[in-house]
Each structure stands twice: as structure tokens, then as C-alpha cells.
C-alpha positions as CSV (number, residue, x, y, z in Angstrom):
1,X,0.0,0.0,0.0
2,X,1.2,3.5,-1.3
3,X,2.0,6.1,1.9
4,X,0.2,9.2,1.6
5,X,2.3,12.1,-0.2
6,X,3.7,14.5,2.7
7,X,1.2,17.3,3.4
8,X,2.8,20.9,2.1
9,X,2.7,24.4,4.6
10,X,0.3,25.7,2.0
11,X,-2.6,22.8,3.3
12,X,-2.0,24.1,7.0
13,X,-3.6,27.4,8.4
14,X,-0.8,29.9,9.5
15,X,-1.6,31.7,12.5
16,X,-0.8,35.4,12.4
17,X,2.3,36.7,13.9
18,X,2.6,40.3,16.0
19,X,5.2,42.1,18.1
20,X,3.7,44.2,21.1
21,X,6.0,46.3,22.6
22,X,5.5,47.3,26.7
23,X,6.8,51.1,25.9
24,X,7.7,52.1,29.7
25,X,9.1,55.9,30.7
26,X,9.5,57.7,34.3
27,X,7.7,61.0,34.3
28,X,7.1,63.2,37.2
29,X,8.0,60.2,39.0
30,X,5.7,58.5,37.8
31,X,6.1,55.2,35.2
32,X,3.9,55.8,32.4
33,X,3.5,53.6,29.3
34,X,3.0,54.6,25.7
35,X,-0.4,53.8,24.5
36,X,-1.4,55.4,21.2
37,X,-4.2,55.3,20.4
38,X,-5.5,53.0,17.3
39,X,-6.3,54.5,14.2
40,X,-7.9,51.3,12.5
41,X,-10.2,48.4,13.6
42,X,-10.4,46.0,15.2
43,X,-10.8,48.7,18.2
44,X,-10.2,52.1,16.8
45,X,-10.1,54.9,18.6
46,X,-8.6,52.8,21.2
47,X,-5.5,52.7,23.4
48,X,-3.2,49.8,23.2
49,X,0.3,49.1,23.5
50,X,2.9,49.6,20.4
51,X,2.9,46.5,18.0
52,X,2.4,45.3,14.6
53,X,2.4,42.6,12.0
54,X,5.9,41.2,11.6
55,X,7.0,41.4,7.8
56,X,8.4,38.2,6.7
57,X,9.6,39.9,3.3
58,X,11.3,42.9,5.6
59,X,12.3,41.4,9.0
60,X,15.2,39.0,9.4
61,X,14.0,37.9,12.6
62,X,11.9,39.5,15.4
63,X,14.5,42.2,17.3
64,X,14.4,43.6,13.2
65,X,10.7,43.5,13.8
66,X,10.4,45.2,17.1
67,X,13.3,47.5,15.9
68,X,11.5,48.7,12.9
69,X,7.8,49.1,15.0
70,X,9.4,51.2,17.6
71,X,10.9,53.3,14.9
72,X,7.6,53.9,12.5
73,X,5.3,53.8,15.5
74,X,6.8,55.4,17.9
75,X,9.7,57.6,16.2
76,X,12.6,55.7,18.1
77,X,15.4,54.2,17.5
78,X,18.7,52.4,19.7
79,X,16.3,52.1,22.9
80,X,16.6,49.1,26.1
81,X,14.3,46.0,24.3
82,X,14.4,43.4,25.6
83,X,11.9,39.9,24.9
84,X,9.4,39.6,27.4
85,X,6.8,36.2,26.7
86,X,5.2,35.3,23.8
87,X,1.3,34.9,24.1
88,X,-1.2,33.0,21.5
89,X,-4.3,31.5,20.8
90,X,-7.8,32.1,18.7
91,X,-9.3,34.6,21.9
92,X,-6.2,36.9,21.6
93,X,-7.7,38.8,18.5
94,X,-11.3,38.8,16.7
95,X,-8.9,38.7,13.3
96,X,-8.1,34.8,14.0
97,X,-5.3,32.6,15.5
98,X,-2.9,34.7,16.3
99,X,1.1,34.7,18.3
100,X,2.2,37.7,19.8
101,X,5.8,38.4,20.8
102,X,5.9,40.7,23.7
103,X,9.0,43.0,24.1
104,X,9.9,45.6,27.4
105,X,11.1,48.6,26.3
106,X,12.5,50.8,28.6
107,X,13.4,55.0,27.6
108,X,14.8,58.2,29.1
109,X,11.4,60.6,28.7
110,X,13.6,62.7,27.3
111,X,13.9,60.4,24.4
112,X,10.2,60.3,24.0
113,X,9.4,63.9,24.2
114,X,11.4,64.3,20.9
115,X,9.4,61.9,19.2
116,X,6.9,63.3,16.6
117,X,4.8,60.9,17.6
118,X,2.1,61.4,19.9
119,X,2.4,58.0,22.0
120,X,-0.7,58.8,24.2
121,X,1.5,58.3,28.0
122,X,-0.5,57.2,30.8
123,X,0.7,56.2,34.0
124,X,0.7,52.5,34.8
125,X,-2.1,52.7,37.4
126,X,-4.8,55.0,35.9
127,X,-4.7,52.3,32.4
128,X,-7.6,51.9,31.1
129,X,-8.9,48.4,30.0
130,X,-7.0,47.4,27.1
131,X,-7.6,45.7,23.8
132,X,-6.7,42.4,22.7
133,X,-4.8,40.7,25.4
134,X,-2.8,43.7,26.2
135,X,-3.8,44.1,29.7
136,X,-2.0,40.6,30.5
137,X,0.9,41.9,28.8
138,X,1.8,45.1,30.8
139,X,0.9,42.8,33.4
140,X,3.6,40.9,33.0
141,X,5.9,43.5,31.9
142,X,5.6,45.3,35.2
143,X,6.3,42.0,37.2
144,X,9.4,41.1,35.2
145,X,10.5,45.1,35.8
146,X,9.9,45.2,39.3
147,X,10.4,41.6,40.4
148,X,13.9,42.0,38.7
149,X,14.6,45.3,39.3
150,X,15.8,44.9,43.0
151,X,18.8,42.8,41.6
152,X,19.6,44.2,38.5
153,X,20.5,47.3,36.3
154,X,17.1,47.4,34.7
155,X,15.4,50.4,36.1
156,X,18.5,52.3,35.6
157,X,18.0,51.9,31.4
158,X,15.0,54.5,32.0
159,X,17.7,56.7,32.9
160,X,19.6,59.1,30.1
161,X,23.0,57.5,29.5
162,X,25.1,59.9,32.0
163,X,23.2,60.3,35.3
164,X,24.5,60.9,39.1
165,X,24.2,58.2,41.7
166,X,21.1,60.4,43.5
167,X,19.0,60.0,40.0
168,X,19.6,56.4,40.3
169,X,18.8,55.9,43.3
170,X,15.4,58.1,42.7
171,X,14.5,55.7,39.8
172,X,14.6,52.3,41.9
173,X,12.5,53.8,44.3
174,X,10.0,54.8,42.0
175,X,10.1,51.8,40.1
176,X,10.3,49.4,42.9
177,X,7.7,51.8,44.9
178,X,9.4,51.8,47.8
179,X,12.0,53.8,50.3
180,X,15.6,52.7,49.8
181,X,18.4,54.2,52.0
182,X,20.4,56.6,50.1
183,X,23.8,55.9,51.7
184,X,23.4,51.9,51.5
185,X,22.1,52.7,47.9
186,X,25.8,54.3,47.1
187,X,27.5,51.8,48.7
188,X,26.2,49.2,47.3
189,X,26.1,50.3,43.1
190,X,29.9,51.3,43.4
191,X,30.7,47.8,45.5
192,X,29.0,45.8,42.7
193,X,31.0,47.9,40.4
194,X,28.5,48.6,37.6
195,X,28.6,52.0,36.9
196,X,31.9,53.7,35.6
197,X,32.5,57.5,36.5
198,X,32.5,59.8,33.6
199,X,34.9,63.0,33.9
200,X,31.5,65.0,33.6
201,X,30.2,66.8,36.5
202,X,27.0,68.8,37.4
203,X,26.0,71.8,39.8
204,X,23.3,71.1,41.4
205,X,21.0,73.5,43.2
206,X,23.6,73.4,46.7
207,X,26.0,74.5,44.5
208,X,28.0,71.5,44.7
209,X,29.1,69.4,41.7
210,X,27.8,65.9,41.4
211,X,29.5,63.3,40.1
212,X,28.3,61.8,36.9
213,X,27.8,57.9,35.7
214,X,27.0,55.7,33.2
215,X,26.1,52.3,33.3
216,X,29.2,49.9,32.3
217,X,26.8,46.7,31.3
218,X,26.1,47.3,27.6
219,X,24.1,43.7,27.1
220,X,21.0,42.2,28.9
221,X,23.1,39.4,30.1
222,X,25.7,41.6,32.0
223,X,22.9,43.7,34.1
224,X,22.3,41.2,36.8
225,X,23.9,40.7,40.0
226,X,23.5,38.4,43.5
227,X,23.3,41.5,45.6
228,X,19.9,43.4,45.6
229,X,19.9,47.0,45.9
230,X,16.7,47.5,47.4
């Protein structure tokens, strides 16, 4: 008996593939995340986080994906990404079976305010519900940004690239929402020996210069550490 010819891709359904990007800034001292607002259905007129389709004839793989949505979505470019979950099945989106790559994105607002984009920033409590299943993934962008915030550099990427030790230490306690000793703070960051001094200095309102930073961990895989600083 003859065995059955092997099926080609072209007799199975392809499910749709997306990149979502959790856009997260510090303003006012307050963590806000980009949510523009949707120009076309399914949910216009809506807030939801950055993403798109990814472009098999455009994108080698999906950081060229995320790469290029941050850049036509939100006017950005050479920002903190870094892969958060990937979340799929036929509820996610009334368009079908769908797979969506969820990225954390973390930026200076100093970036974002020269956008020409209007990204539509609201802080992370006052979110309203979200479309598609993008509620579940700011969830868990928040959890992986505070749960491994305490022992790691990644609050400090929300930070512009030269910053002084008392801006650092003001963005872990706003990220991690809670008091940290100032002193223990300083001791600890130049112990673990991930920050390099820069020959920069600046005034501050006391008149006295501050000495300036940057971070020395270029790569995702370099900003962790078996100390926590909160």
C-alpha cells in the first residue's frame, strides 16, 4: 500500500504573527507607558500598546521587527528592548489565531518627548482596559521590571546615559515603589561595580558638583547581580 504524499505548509492554516512592545518611561516620577491610540479596527479609537504585523519579506527575525515598529510607531530608534513572553491562541484577536511576541522597552522621557509621535503616555495605574490581550501583557511586563529590578541594572535603562548616583537611586525607588536608603544605595552600586564614573560633572541646586555615571553593562546578560539594591 502507497503512503500518503507528505502534506505541504500551504494545506495548514498559519496563525498570524505580531510584536507588542511594553513602551515604559518615568515622568514626574511617575512610570507611564505609551499607548497610542488605534487608528484602525479591530478597536479604533482605542488605546493599546505599540505592535504590529511582523513582515516576513522585511524582518530578518523578530529584534528587526520590534526595531522597525518602535521606529515607525513610535519615532525611536537604539532604545533598552528586551523579549518579554510570547502569548497566542484564537481569543487573543477577533482577526483569527494569532502569536504575539511581547517585548519591554524601557526610555529616558527625554527620548520620548522628541518623538513626533504622539504616543498617548499614561501612567501604569490609571490604564484603562486594554484591547486584545494587552492588559495581560503590561501585566507581566511590570512583574518582570519590578520583580527584577531589585537585583539588576534594569530600572537604571530608564535613565539618560550619564546620570549621578542620586538620579539612580530616585528611579529604583520609583520603580520598585518603595524607600531605599540613600547611603546603603551608594555603597552598594559602586561595590557591585556597575557603573563607571565619567569626567563629567554637574552643579546642582547646593552649589556643589555631582559626580556623573553611566552604566558599564552594555548587554542584557551583563545587568544582573546576587546583591539586591533594594
Amino acid at each position: 500500500m502507497a503512503s500518503a504524499a507528505p502534506a505541504t505548509h500551504q494545506e495548514f492554516e498559519r496563525p498570524f504573527t505580531t510584536v507588542d512592545i511594553v513602551l515604559l518611561t518615568l515622568m514626574g516620577g511617575v512610570l507611564h507607558v505609551a499607548l497610542p491610540v488605534r487608528e484602525k479596527e479591530p478597536f479604533a479609537g482605542r488605546p493599546a500598546l505599540v505592535g504590529g504585523f511582523v513582515h516576513a519579506e522585511e524582518d530578518r527575525n523578530l529584534e528587526d521587527a520590534a526595531a522597525r515598529i518602535l521606529r515607525d510607531k513610535a519615532g525611536i530608534e537604539d532604545i533598552y528592548v528586551e523579549q518579554l513572553a510570547t502569548f497566542g491562541g484564537i481569543d487573543r484577536d477577533p482577526r483569527g489565531w494569532s502569536v504575539g511576541v511581547a517585548y519591554l522597552a524601557l526610555v529616558p522621557h527625554t527620548v520620548l518627548a522628541a518623538s513626533p509621535i504622539d504616543l498617548n503616555l499614561v501612567p501604569v495605574d490609571e490604564v484603562p482596559t486594554l484591547p486584545f490581550d494587552h492588559g495581560r501583557i503590561l501585566a507581566t511586563a511590570l512583574n518582570r521590571l519590578r520583580g527584577k529590578g531589585a537585583y539588576s541594572t534594569l530600572p537604571a535603562r530608564l535613565l539618560p546615559k550619564v546620570f549621578t548616583l542620586s538620579e539612580m537611586h530616585s528611579v529604583y525607588e520609583q520603580v520598585m515603589d518603595t524607600k531605599i536608603d540613600l547611603n546603603s544605595f551608594r555603597r552598594k552600586v559602586l561595590d557591585l561595580d556597575i557603573v563607571k564614573e565619567t569626567s563629567q560633572k554637574r552643579i546642582l541646586q547646593s552649589a556643589r558638583p555631582a559626580k556623573q555615571f553611566r552604566l558599564k553593562a552594555t548587554r542584557p546578560e551583563e545587568s544582573t547581580f546576587d546583591r539586591s539594591l533594594v
